[in-house]
C-alpha positions as CSV (number, residue, x, y, z in Angstrom):
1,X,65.3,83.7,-119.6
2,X,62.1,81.3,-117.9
3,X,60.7,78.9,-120.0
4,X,57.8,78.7,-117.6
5,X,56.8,80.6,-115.0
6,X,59.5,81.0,-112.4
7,X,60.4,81.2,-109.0
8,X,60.9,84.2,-107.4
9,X,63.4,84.0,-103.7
10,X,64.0,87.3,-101.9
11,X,67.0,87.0,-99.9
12,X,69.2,89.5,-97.9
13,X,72.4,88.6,-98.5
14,X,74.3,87.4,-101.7
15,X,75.2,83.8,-99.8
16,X,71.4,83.4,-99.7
17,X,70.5,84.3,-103.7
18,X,73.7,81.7,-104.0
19,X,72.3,79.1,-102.3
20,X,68.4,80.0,-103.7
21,X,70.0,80.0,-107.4
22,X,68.7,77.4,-109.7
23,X,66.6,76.4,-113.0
24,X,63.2,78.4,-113.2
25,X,64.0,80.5,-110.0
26,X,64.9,84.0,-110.1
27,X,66.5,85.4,-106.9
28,X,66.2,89.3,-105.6
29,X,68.5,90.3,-103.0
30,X,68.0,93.2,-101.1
31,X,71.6,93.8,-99.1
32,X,69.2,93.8,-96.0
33,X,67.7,97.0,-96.5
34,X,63.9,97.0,-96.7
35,X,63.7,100.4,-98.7
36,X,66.4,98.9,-101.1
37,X,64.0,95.9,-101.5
38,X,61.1,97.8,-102.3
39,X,62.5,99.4,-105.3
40,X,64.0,96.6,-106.7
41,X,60.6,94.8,-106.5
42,X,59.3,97.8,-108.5
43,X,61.0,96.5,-111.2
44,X,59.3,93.1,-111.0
45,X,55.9,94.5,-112.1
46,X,56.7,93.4,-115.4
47,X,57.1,89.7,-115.2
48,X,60.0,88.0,-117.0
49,X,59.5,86.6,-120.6
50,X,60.3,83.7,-122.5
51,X,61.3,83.2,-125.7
52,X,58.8,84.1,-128.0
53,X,58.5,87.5,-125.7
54,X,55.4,86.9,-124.0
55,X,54.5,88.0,-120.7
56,X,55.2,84.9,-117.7
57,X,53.8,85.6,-114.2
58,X,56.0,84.3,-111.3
59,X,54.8,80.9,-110.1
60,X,55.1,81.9,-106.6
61,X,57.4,84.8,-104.2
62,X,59.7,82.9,-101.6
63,X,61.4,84.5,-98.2
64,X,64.6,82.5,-97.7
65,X,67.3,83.2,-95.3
66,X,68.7,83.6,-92.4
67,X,66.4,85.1,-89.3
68,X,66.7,86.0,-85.6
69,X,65.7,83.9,-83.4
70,X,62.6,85.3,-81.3
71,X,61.2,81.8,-79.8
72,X,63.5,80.9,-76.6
73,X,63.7,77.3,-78.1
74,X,64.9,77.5,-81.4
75,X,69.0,77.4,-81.6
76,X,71.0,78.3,-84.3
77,X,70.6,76.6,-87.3
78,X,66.8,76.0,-86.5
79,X,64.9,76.2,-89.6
80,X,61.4,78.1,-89.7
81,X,58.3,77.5,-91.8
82,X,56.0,81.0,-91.7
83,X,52.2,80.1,-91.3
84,X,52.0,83.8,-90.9
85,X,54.0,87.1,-91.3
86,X,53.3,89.7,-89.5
87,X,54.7,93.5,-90.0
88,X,52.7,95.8,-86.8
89,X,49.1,95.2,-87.1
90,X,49.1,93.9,-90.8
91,X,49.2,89.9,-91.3
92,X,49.8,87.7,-94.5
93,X,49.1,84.4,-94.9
94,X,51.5,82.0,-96.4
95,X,50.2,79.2,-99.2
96,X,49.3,76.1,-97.1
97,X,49.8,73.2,-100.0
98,X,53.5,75.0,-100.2
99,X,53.7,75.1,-96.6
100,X,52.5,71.0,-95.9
101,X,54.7,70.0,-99.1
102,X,58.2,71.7,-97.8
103,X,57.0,70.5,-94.0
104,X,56.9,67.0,-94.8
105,X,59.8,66.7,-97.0
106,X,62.0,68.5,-94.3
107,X,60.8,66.2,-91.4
108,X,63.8,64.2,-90.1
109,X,66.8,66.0,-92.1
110,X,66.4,69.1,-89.8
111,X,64.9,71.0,-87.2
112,X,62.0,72.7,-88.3
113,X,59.6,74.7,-86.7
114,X,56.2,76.6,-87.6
115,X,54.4,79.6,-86.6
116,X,54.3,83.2,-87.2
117,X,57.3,85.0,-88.4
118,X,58.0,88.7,-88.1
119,X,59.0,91.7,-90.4
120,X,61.1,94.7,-89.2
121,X,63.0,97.1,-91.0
122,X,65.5,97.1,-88.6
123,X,68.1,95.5,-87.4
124,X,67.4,93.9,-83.9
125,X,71.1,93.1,-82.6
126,X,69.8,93.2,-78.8
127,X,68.9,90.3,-77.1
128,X,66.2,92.7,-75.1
129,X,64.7,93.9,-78.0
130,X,64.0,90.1,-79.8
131,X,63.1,89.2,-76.4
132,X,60.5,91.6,-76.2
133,X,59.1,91.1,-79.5
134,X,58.3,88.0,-79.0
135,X,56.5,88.8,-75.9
136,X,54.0,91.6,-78.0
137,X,53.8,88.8,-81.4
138,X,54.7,85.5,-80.0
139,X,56.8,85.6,-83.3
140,X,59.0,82.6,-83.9
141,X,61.6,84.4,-85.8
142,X,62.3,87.8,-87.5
143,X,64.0,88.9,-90.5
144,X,63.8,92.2,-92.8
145,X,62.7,90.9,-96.1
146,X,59.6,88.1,-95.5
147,X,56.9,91.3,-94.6
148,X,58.0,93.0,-97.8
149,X,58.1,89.6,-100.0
150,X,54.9,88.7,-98.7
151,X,53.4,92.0,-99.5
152,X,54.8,91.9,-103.1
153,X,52.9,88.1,-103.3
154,X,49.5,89.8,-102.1
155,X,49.8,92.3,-104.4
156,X,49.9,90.2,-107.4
157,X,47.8,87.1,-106.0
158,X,51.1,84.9,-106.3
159,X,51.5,81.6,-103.7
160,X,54.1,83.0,-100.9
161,X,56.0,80.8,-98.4
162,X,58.8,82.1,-96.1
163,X,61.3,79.6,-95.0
164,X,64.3,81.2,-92.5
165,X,66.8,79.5,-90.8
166,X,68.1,80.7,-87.5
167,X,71.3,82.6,-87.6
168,X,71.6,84.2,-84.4
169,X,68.9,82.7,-81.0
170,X,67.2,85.4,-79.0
171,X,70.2,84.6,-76.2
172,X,72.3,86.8,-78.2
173,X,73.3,89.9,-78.9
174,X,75.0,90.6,-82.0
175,X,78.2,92.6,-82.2
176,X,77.6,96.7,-82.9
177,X,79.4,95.9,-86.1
178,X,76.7,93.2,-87.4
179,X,74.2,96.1,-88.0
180,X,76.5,97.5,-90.8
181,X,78.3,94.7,-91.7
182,X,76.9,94.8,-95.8
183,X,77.6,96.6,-98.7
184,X,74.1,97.3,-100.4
185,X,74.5,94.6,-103.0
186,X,74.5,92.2,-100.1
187,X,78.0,91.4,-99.6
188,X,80.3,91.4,-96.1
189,X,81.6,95.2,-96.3
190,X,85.4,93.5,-94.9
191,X,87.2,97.0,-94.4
192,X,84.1,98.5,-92.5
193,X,84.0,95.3,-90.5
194,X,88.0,95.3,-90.0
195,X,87.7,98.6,-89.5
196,X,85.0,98.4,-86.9
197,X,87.1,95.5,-84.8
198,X,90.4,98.2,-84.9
199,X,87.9,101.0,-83.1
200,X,86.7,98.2,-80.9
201,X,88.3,95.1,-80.4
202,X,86.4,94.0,-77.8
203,X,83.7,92.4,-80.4
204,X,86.1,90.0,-81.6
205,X,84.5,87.5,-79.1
206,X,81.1,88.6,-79.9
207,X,82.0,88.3,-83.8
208,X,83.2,85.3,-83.7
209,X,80.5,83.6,-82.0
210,X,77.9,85.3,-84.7
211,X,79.8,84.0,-87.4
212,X,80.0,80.1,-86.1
213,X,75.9,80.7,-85.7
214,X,75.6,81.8,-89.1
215,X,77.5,79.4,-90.8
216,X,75.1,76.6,-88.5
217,X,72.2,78.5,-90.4
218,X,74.2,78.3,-93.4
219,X,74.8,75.0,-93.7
220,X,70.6,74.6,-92.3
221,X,69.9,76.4,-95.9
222,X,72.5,74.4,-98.2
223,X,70.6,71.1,-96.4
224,X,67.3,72.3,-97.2
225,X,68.2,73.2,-100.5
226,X,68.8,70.1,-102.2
227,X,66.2,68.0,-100.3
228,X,63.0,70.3,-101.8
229,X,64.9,70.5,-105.3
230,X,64.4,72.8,-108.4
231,X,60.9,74.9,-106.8
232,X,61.8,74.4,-103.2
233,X,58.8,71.7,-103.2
234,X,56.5,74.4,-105.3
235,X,54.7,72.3,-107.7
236,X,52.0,75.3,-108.6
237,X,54.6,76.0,-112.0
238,X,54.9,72.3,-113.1
């Protein structure tokens, strides 16, 4: 239970919330489904308590995981800093102090990037289809949880940020079986995805090189983690 106002990191996958996990932050992961995430945020109206029972608001709502790579420049492992997110016509804006305080403690230790980030609520496995978003946004990256995190934040006049790192460039095209490859609580489905590879083996390749970007991004987001510490370099809750 917080003490003091906490953290709250939306993530995709269960590796993420591991990663995210720590003292005063409270991780929400959505098993990459957008319409999954929205409910469970419904339960967030009510802010956790401490103690003594009284209502805390979150100190601030962060995006963090792994995105797709729009930007023809950024490789795997690549980490991005929203300035914007952007979901169709409808922008939010990301918390500048946040966004100058994670920037400068990240420069050096990795490869960062800023600039707008996009929101879909699909899946865009085809190297045409990130290709062409970028050419209609000029979107950096894209992921299916920072447009919905970022609306939550608006909502409730809470600080947002939206840090992604880049698990698969816009060079790629992700195996059939990546769009299904989760159970809804966030996890690797392994018998769909063993099962999927038996119907068509001729992903193996296609797989493989996926998973050797991802654990790049990975090891991006374990890096990142310990040098911005307890808040991810939030200080609004201190």
């Amino acid at each position: 239970i917080p003490s003091r106002p906490a953290l709250l990191v939306i993530t995709g996958l269960q590796r993420e919330a591991q990663i995210a996990a720590g003292d005063n932050v409270v991780t929400l992961c959505s098993g990459s489904d957008p319409a999954i995430l929205r409910e469970r945020l419904s339960a967030f109206s009510q802010p956790p308590q401490d103690d003594g029972g009284e209502r805390l608001p979150f100190a601030g709502v962060l995006s963090f995981g792994l995105a797709g790579g729009l930007a023809p420049d950024l490789k795997p492992g690549d980490v991005v800093l929203a300035t914007h997110v952007a979901a169709g016509d409808t922008h939010y804006g990301v918390t500048l102090d946040w966004l100058d305080t994670v920037t400068a403690k990240l420069a050096g230790a990795v490869r960062v990037h800023t600039g707008l980030v996009a929101g879909v609520d699909r899946v865009l496995t085809k190297s045409a289809d990130k290709s062409a978003l970028h050419a209609i946004s000029n979107a950096l990256a894209v992921d299916m949880e920072s447009h919905i995190a970022a609306a939550y934040a608006q909502r409730h006049g809470l600080p947002f940020a939206a840090l992604r790192a880049i698990g698969d460039p816009v060079t790629r095209s992700l195996p059939d079986i990546a769009a299904n490859a989760l159970t809804p609580d966030g996890n690797v489905d392994l018998p769909g995805v063993l099962a999927g590879v038996l119907r068509s083996p001729g992903q193996i390749p296609a797989l493989i090189a996926a998973g050797i970007d991802s654990e790049r991004a990975f090891a991006s987001l374990r890096r990142v983690r310990r040098l911005l510490g307890p808040l991810f370099g939030f200080s609004g809750a201190d």
